[in-house]
C-alpha positions in Angstrom: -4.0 -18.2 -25.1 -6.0 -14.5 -24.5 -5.1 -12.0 -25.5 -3.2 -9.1 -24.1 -1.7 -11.7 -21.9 1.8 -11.8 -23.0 3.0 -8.4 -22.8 6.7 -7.9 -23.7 8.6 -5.9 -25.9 12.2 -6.4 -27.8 12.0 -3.9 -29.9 14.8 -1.2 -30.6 14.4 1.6 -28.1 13.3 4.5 -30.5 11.4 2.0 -32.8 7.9 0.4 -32.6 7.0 -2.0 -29.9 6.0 -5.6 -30.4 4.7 -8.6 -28.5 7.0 -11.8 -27.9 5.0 -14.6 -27.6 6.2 -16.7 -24.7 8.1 -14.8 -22.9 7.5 -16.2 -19.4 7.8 -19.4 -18.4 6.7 -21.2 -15.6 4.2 -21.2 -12.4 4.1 -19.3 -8.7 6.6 -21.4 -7.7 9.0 -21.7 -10.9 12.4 -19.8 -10.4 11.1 -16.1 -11.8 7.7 -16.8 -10.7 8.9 -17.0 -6.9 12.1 -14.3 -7.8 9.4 -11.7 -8.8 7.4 -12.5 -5.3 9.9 -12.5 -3.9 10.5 -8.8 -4.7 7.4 -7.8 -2.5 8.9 -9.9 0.3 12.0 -7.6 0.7 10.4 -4.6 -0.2 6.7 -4.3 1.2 7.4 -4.8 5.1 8.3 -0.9 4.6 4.6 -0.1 3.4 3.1 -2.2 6.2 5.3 -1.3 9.1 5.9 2.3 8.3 3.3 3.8 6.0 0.1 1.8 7.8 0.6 0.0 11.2 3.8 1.6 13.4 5.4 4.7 12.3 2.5 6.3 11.2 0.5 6.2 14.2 3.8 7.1 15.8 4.3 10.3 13.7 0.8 11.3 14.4 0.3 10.6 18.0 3.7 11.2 19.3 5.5 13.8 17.4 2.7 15.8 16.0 0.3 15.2 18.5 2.4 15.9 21.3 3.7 19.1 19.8 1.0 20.6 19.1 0.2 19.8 23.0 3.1 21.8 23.8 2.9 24.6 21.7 0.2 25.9 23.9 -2.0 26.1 20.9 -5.0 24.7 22.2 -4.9 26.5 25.8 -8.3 26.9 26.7 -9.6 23.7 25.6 -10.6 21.2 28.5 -8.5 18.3 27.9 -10.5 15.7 26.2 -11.2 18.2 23.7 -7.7 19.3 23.5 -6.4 15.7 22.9 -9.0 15.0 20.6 -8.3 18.0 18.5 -4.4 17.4 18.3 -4.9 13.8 17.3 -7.7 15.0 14.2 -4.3 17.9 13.7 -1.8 14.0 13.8 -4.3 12.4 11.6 -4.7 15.4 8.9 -0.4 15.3 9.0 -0.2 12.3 8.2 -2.7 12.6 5.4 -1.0 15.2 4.1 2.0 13.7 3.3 0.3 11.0 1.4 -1.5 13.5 -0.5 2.0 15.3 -1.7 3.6 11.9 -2.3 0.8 10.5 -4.3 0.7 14.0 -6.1 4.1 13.5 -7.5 3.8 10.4 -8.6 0.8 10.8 -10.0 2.2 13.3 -12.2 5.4 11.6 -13.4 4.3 7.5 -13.4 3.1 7.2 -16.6 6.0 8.9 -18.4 8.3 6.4 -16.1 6.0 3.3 -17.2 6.0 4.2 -21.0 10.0 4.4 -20.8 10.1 1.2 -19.4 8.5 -0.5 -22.6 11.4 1.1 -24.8 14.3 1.1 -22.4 17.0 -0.5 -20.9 17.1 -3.2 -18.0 14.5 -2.8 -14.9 16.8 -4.1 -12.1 19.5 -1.4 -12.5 17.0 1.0 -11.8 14.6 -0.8 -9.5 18.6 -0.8 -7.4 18.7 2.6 -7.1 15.3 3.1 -6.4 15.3 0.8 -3.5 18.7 2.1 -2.2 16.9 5.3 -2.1 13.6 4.0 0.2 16.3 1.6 2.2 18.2 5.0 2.8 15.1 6.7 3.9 13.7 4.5 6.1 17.3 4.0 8.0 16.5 7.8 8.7 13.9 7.2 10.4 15.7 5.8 13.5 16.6 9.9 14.0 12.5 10.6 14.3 12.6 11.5 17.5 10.0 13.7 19.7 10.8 17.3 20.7 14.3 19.0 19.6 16.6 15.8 20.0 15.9 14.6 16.6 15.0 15.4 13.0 13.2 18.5 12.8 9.2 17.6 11.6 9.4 19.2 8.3 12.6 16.8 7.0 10.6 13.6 8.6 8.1 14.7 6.8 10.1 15.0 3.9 11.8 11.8 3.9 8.0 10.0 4.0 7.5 11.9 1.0 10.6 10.6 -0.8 10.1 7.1 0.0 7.0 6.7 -0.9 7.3 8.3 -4.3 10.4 6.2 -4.8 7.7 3.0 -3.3 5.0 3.8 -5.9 7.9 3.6 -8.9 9.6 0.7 -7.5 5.9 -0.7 -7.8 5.5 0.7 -11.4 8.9 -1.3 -12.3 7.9 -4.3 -10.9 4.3 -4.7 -11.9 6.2 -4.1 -15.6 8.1 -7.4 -15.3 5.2 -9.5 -13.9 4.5 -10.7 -17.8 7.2 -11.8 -17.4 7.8 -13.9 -14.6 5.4 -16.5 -15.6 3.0 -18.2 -17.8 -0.4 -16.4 -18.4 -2.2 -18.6 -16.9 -0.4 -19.0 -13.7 0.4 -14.7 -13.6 -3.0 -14.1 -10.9 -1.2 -16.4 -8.5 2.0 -15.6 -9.3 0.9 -11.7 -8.4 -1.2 -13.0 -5.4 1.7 -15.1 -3.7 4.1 -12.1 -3.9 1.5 -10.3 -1.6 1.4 -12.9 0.2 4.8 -12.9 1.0 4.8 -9.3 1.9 2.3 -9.7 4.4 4.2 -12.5 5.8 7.4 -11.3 5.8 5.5 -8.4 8.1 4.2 -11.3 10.0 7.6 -12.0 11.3 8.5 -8.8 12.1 5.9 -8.1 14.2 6.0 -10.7 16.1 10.0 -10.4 16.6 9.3 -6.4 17.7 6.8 -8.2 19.9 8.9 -10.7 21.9 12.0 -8.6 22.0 10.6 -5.5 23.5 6.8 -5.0 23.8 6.3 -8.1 26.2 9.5 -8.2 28.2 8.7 -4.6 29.1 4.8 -5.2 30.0 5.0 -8.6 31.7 8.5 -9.7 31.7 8.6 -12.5 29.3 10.2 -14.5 27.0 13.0 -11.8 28.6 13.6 -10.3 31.4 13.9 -6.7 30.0 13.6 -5.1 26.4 16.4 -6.9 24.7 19.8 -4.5 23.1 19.3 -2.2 26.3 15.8 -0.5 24.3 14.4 2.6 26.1 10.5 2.2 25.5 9.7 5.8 26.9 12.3 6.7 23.6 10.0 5.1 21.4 13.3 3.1 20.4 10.8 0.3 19.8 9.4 2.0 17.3 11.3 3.9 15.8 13.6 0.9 15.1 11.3 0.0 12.4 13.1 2.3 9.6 16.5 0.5 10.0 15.1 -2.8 10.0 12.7 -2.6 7.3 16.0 -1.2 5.4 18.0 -3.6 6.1 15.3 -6.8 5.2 14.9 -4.7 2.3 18.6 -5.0 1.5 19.4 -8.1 2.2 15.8 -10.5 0.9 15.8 -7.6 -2.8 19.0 -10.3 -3.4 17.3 -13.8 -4.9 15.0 -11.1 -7.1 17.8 -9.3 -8.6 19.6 -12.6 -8.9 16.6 -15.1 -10.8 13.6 -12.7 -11.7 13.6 -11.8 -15.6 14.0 -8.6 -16.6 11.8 -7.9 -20.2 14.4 -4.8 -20.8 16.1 -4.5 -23.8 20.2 -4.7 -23.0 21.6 -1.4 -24.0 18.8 0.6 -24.9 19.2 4.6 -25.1 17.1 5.6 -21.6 17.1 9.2 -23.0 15.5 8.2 -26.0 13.1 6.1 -24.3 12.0 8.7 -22.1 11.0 10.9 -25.1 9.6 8.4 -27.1 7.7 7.0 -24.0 6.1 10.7 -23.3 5.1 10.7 -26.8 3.5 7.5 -26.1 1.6 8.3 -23.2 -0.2 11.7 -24.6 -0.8 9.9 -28.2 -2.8 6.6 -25.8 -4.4 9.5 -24.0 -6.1 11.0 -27.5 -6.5 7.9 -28.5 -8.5 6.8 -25.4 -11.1 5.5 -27.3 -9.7 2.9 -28.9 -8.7 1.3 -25.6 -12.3 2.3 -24.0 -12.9 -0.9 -21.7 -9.0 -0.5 -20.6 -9.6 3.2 -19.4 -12.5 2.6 -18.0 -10.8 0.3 -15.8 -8.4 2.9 -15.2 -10.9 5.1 -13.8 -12.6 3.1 -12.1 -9.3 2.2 -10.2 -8.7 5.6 -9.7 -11.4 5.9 -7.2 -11.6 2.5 -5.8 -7.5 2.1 -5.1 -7.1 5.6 -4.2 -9.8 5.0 -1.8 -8.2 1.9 -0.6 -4.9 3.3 -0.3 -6.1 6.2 2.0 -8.0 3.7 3.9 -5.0 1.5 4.6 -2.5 4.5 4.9 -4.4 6.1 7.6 -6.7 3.1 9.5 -4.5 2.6 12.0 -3.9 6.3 12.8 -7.3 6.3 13.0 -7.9 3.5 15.5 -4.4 4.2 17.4 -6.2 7.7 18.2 -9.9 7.2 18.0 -10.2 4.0 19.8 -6.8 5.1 21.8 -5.5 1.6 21.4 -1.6 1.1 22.8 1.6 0.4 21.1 1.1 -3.7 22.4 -2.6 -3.7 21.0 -1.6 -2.0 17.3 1.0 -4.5 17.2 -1.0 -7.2 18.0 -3.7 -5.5 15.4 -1.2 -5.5 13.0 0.0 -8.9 13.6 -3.4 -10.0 12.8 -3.9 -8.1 10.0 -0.9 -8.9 8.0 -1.8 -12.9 8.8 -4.8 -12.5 7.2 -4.0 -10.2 4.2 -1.1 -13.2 3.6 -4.0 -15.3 3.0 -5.7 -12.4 1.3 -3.1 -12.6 -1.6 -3.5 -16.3 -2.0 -7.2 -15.9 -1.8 -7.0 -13.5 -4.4 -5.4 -15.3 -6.9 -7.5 -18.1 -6.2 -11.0 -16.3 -6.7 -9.5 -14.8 -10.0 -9.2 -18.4 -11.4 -12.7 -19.5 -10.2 -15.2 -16.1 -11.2 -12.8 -14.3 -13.0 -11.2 -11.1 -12.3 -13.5 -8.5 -12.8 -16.5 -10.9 -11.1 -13.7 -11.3 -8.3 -13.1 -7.9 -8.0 -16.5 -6.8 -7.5 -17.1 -9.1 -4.5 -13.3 -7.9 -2.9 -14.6 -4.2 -2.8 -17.9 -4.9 -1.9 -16.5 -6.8 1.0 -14.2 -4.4 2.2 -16.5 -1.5 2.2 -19.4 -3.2 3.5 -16.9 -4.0 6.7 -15.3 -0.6 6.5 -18.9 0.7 7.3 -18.9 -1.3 10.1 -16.2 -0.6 11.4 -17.1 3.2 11.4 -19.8 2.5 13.7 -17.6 1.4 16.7 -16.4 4.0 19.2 -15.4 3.1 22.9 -18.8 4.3 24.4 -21.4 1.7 21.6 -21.6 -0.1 18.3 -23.2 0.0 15.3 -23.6 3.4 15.7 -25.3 3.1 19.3 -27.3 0.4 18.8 -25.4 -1.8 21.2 -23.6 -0.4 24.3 -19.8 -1.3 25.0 -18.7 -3.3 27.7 -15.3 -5.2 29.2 -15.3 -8.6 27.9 -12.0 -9.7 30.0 -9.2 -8.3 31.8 -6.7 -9.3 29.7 -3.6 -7.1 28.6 -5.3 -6.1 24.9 -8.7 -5.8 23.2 -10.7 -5.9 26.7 -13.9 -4.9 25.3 -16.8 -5.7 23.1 -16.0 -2.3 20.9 -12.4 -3.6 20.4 -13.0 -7.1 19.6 -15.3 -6.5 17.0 -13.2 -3.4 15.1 -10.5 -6.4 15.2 -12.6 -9.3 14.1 -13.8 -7.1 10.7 -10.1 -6.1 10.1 -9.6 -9.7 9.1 -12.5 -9.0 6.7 -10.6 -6.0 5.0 -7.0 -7.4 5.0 -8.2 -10.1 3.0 -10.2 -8.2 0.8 -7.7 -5.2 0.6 -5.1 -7.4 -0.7 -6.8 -9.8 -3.2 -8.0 -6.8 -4.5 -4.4 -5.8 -5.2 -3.5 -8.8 -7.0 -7.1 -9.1 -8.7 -6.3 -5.2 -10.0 -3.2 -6.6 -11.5 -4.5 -9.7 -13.2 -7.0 -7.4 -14.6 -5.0 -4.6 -16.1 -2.6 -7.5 -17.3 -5.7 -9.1 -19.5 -6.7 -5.6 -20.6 -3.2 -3.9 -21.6 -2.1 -4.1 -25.6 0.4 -6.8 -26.5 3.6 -5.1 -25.9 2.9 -2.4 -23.8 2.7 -3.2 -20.4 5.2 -0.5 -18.6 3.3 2.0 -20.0 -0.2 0.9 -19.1 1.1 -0.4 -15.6 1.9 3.5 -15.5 -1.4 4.6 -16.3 -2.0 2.4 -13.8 0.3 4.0 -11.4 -2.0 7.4 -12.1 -5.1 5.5 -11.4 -3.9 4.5 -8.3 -2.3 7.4 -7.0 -4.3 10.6 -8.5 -6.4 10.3 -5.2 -4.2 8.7 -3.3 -3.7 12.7 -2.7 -7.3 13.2 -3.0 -8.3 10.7 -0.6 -6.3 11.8 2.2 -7.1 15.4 1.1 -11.1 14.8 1.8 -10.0 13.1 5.2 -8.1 16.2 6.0 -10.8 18.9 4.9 -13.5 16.7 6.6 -11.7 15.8 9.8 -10.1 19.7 10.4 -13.8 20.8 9.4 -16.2 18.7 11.7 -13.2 17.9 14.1 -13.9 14.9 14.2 -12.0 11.6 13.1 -15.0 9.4 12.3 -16.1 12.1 9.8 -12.9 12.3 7.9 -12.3 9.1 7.5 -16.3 8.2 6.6 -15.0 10.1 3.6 -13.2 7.8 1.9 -16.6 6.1 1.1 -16.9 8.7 -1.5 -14.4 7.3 -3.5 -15.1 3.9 -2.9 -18.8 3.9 -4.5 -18.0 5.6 -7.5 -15.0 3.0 -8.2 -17.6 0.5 -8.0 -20.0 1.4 -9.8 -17.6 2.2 -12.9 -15.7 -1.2 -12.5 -18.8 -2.9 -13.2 -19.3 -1.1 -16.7 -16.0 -2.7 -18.0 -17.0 -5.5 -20.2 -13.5 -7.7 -20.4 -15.1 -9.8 -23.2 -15.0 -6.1 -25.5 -11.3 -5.6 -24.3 -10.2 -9.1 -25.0 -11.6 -8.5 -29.0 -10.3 -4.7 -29.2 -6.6 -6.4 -28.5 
């Protein structure tokens, strides 16, 4: 078996931590294996429907942009530069609060990871935690344009929270996947609970779809919008905080009910806490002994981060910049989460055949090299005026060359964006010390949230600076190049002898 593999502690809270050799059981499909998927199949429809493809978009175009519209702010401006410089204002919103969300948790993560490997039972916690982000995005619903709703600052607010609470629900979990299966079968294990996610998104696209988007544009498979929906409320849209909360509520049931939870029963939290902080700055001066692992680290901290702005704020970006519709970004997104389904399998596939970090390389190098593309569509040429634009069909989305193409390389990045997830995991699994997994998933958290701020923080500096969304989000390539080049300085054969 490898090393650094089996990662599980039952040692007294206050006292050292040691490995426990065989403490999961089982394959993707084995009762924990599918109970921990299923975890991302309740929970992650919130990060895909609200944080990336609807609300989003929604909050940038429709509350901020059209506020700032009104304010009077931009009086003077002829109107295509008017609407183009509220929608860079949207986009730099929306990247702000991703920046102050992943600046929290980037701060407190760790401390919460290293707790985890000397306290008490996950799932208490990982309750509470999703009570909070199912509580959050029920608020939502009350997001309304102009004065009728929740004033911008508290929406604002309430991203903030659950997303913060997201990241440490994913901290938590990540923590039990060691034990939710065999070593050999944890890459697909990780790779089928993104998966799920994405599908579980899947459906809920497509239900927002037939119940309101179509019957209001062409009158089928109903009449009308179904539940008496006003579209020019955004009710559509802004239905998508109660019913990711109440998926969330209802599908977190079978994990809390079969997944395994590697906590020690009664354990002193308060005591854990202390000890774990201890922990955390002691494996920080002692970053050299666990060279390879931190180099990973780093190297994730740019890559992720990068990858985590990208997804956060791509379809802001192409909701404004390519000024798709609400039936084309759901039809985007519909397409995207398909793909990044098969992007989790994929993942966990590729790890068995090249290995993780060899699988990994090719995942990144894929997305960005289609990210780059992508940045050279606008609605007037491609490939950054090489090839003109021009109206492929009259149908009721994606009429043109420009559109068709930015959609045919999404495919390319859902897949890649999500085996990368699951690849990340297998690999920080294989590189972690025996026994201490919540604290290095942690560490983990950091290196995949310290620029989640930053990211968002360069798309906001350069899109407010050049005014110009293209710009800001070209940024993000930044990040992306030095993540790869680090990543491919981690020798896992090194790591594998050092645990």
């Amino acid at each position: 078996m490898p090393k650094g593999l089996v990662i599980a502690s039952t040692a007294p809270p206050s006292g050292p931590i040691a490995a426990v050799p065989g403490l999961g059981v089982g394959g993707a499909l084995g009762k924990t294996g599918f109970a921990w998927a299923i975890f991302e199949w309740a929970r992650n429809p919130y990060y895909i429907l609200i944080v990336i493809y609807i609300f989003a978009p929604y909050f940038a175009r429709d509350i901020m942009g059209a506020d700032i519209l009104a304010s009077g702010t931009l009086e003077g401006l002829d109107p295509e530069t008017a609407t183009r410089t509220a929608n860079a204002q949207g986009q730099a919103a929306i990247a702000s609060v991703t920046k102050w969300a992943g600046l929290i948790a980037a701060l407190t993560a760790p401390f919460l990871g290293a707790a985890l490997d000397r306290g008490g039972r996950r799932k208490p916690l990982l309750a509470f935690l999703l009570g909070v982000i199912a509580a959050m995005s029920w608020l939502l619903w009350y997001a309304i344009p102009g004065e009728e709703g929740l004033p911008t600052g508290v929406v604002m607010a309430v991203l903030v929270i659950a997303y913060v609470c997201f990241t440490y629900s994913e901290v938590m979990h990540n923590s039990m996947l060691t034990a939710a299966g065999e070593p050999r079968s944890l890459p697909m294990i990780s790779g089928l609970g993104l998966g799920l996610g994405n599908l579980a998104a899947t459906i809920m696209f497509i239900g927002l779809v037939g119940l309101f988007v179509l019957p209001a544009a062409i009158g089928w498979p109903f009449s009308e919008p179904q539940f008496g929906f006003d579209l020019e409320r955004f009710e559509h849209i802004r239905i998508v905080g109660p019913l990711c909360a109440v998926w969330l509520a209802l599908f977190a049931i079978p994990f809390f009910l079969n997944a395994k939870d590697p906590g020690v029963k009664g354990a002193n939290w308060t005591v854990a806490a202390i000890d774990g902080a201890k922990a955390v700055v002691r494996t920080v001066r002692e970053a050299a002994k666990y060279r390879e692992l931190f180099k990973f680290l780093i190297a994730r901290m740019f890559y992720a981060d990068a990858m985590a702005a990208l997804l956060a704020l791509a379809a802001v970006y192409v909701a404004l910049f390519l000024e798709w519709g609400f039936l084309e970004m759901i039809s985007y997104a519909i397409f995207a989460s398909a793909w990044a389904f098969g992007g989790g399998l994929f993942g966990g596939w590729l790890d068995t055949k090249v290995g993780v970090k060899a699988a990994l390389i090719i995942e990144i190098f894929g997305m960005v090299l289609a990210f780059a593309i992508q940045l050279s569509v606008t609605q007037e040429t491609l490939l950054f005026g090489l090839i003109a634009n021009y109206q492929i069909w009259d149908g009721l989305v994606f009429q043109t060359l420009s559109d068709l193409v930015y959609l045919g390389l999404v495919s390319v990045v859902a897949v890649t964006a999500t085996a990368s997830i699951s690849s990340s995991r297998a690999m920080l699994v294989q590189l972690a010390p025996p026994g201490r997994s919540g604290e290095f998933f942690g560490l983990y958290a950091i290196a995949g949230t310290i620029t989640v701020w930053m990211g968002p923080l360069l798309v906001e500096m350069f899109t407010s600076a050049f005014n110009d969304q293209r710009i800001g989000m070209a940024s993000i390539a930044i990040l992306f190049a030095i993540g790869l080049v680090l990543l491919t300085s981690v020798s896992m054969k090194n790591a594998e002898s050092a645990n």
